[in-house]
C-alpha positions, 0 to 999 in steps of 0.5 A: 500500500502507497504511503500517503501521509499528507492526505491521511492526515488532512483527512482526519483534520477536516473530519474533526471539527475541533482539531485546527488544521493548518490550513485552516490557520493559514486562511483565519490567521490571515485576516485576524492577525493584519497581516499583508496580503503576501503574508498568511500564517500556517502554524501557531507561535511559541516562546521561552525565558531565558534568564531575565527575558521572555522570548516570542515569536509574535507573528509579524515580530520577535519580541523581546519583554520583561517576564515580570511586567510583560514590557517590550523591550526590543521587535524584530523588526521595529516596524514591520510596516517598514520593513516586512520579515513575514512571520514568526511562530517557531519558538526562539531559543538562546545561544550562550554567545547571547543569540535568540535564534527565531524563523520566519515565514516570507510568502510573496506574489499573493496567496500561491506566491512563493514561500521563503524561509529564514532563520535569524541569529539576533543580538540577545540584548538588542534585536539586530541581525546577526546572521541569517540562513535561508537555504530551507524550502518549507516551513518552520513549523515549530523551533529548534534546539541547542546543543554542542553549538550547533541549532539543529532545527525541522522544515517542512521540506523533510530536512532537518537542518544544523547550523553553527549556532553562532555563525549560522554556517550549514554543518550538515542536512539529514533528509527524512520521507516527510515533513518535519514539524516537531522540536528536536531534543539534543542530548550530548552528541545525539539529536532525537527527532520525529518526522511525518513519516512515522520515524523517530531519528537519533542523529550524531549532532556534529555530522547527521549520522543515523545513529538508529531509527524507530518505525511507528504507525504514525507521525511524530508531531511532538518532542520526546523527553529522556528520563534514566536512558529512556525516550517517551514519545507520542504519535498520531497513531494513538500510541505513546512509546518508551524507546531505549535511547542507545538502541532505538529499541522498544521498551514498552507501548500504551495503546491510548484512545486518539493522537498523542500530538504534543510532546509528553513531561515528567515527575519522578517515575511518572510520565504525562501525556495528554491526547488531541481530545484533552484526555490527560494520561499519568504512566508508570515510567518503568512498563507504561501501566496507567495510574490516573487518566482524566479527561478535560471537559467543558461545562457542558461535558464536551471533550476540551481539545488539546495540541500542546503537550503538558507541562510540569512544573517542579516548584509548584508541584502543578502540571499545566496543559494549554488547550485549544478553547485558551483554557489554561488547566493547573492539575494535581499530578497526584491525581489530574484533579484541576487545582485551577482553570483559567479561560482565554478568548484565543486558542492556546496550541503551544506549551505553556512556560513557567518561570518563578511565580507565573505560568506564560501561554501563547494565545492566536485569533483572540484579545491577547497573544500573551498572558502571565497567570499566578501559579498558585491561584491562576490570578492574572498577573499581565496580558499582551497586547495589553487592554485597550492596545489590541493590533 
């Protein structure tokens, strides 16, 4: 039988009301984020903290701000009426040379027109290009990780590609059979990264090397942890898997009930995974045997759908799940009963961010596209754009 992945999974897509397609982003995004004409969004935005900054990628921009306040401190670029660097979505990460390293999405000639996609290398304390590398022919759907100093990142022309993290020199290309829209995990020499077309790869960080692959009956859309030399990920096959990171062999699987999409978390001896239709499972690390499984529901009972993969915060001892309503869910890892529930006008399709006392989501197609909520209770701390300034 003729693999063919691309249309298995618009098929699902569409026939799933609740689950946001890409390409349905791209037509909705397109109107409500003011974009240009020659701009239209095709993925969903991330961010990071690092050190005494929150990082986002903020569709026409980067931004830069004060995690405490939420104040801009620098965009990328300033004015993008002035000077259009298409779209930003992928999660920025930081170099330890004090580069934020953010993709963006140039699409010209109208709707059809051709696509172009960038890599930035910004000056951490400023916003001013440093480099950038345009040698991609897809879309960067999700960010990039460090590791050994090279950014290794996905495209959806079906290449991974690694970068020299502080010149943006190409060290080397790994071409997969599909798409590549997940994070990789760089863990000492190995990059650990799933593709479209059902394959999880270890690659040697500095030549690309296949170390080993892992087949599944589905994609890989998410970033897999690594907890005492074990791999937990989840595919769109509705199976979640434990893999031996030496061998790429497996160790156990859970058969679950629909899509694993976003990568899973970790306490302990437990593992957090969270399906496409909001159903929150807690695993035994060790034979993958369920010791709590609770399904996010609405008022009404109707199932909350969920992209993003869970969060556990070790501070607070709270595990947050961004949904796709906006709701943002602190739960008991104890037992998954909700501590606290925040809703949003907006989506949330990325992982939250804690740092110290708030936990940070990324919002599209509503009021804000950030907002910081106090760990313990929920209570809002701030909101970008801020009330009354919404673009």
């Amino acid at each position: 039988m003729t693999l063919n992945l691309e249309d298995d999974i618009l098929n699902r897509v569409w026939t799933q009301r609740w689950l946001t397609g890409l390409a349905v982003l791209a037509a909705v995004l397109l109107t409500a984020s003011g974009c240009t004409p020659g701009d239209r969004a095709a993925s969903w935005t991330g961010m990071a903290i690092v050190g005494e900054r929150l990082y986002a990628a903020d569709l026409q921009q980067a931004r830069a701000m004060e995690p405490a306040s939420g104040a801009t401190i620098w965009t990328f670029p300033a004015d993008p009426e002035e000077v259009d660097r298409g779209l930003f979505y992928a999660t920025p990460a930081v170099t330890e040379g004090g580069l934020v390293l953010v993709a963006s999405e140039v699409t010209t000639g109208g709707f059809l027109g051709q696509r172009e996609s960038i890599v930035w290398g910004l000056d951490a304390e400023t916003g001013a290009a440093q480099w950038s590398f345009d040698g991609a022919r897809g879309m960067y759907v999700e960010g990039g990780a460090l590791g050994n100093g090279v950014f290794v990142i996905g495209n959806g022309d079906g290449n991974v590609y690694a970068l020299d993290a502080e010149s943006g020199t190409l060290q080397w290309t790994f071409e997969t059979g599909h798409r590549v829209w997940a994070t990789p995990l760089v863990v000492g020499d190995v990059v650990y990264v799933g593709a479209m077309d059902r394959n999880l790869y270890a690659l040697e960080v500095h030549t690309g090397r296949v170390v080993w692959e892992f087949s599944a009956g589905g994609a890989f859309g998410g970033t897999p942890i690594l907890m005492d030399g074990t791999l937990y990920i989840g595919g769109f096959d509705n199976t979640f898997y434990a893999i031996d990171s030496e061998t790429g062999s497996e160790q156990w699987r859970f058969e679950g009930q629909d899509w694993f999409w976003g990568g899973p978390a970790a306490h302990n001896d437990t593992v957090f995974a969270v399906d496409v239709e909001g159903r929150v499972y807690a695993l035994d690390a060790a034979n993958g045997e369920v010791r709590w499984r609770r399904s996010l529901v609405t008022d009404q009972n109707e199932p909350v759908p969920v992209r993003a993969g869970p969060v556990f915060d070790e501070e607070s001892g709270q595990l947050f799940v961004s949904t796709e309503t906006g709701t943002l869910y602190a739960l008991d890892p104890a037992d998954g009963s909700t501590n606290w529930r925040r809703t949003a006008d907006g989506r949330g399709l990325s992982e939250p961010v804690v740092s110290e006392s708030l936990v940070y989501q990324t919002l599209i197609l509503g009021t804000h596209r950030i907002r910081a909520l106090q760990i313990g209770d929920g209570a809002d701390a701030w909101a970008f754009p801020p009330a009354g300034l919404e673009e």
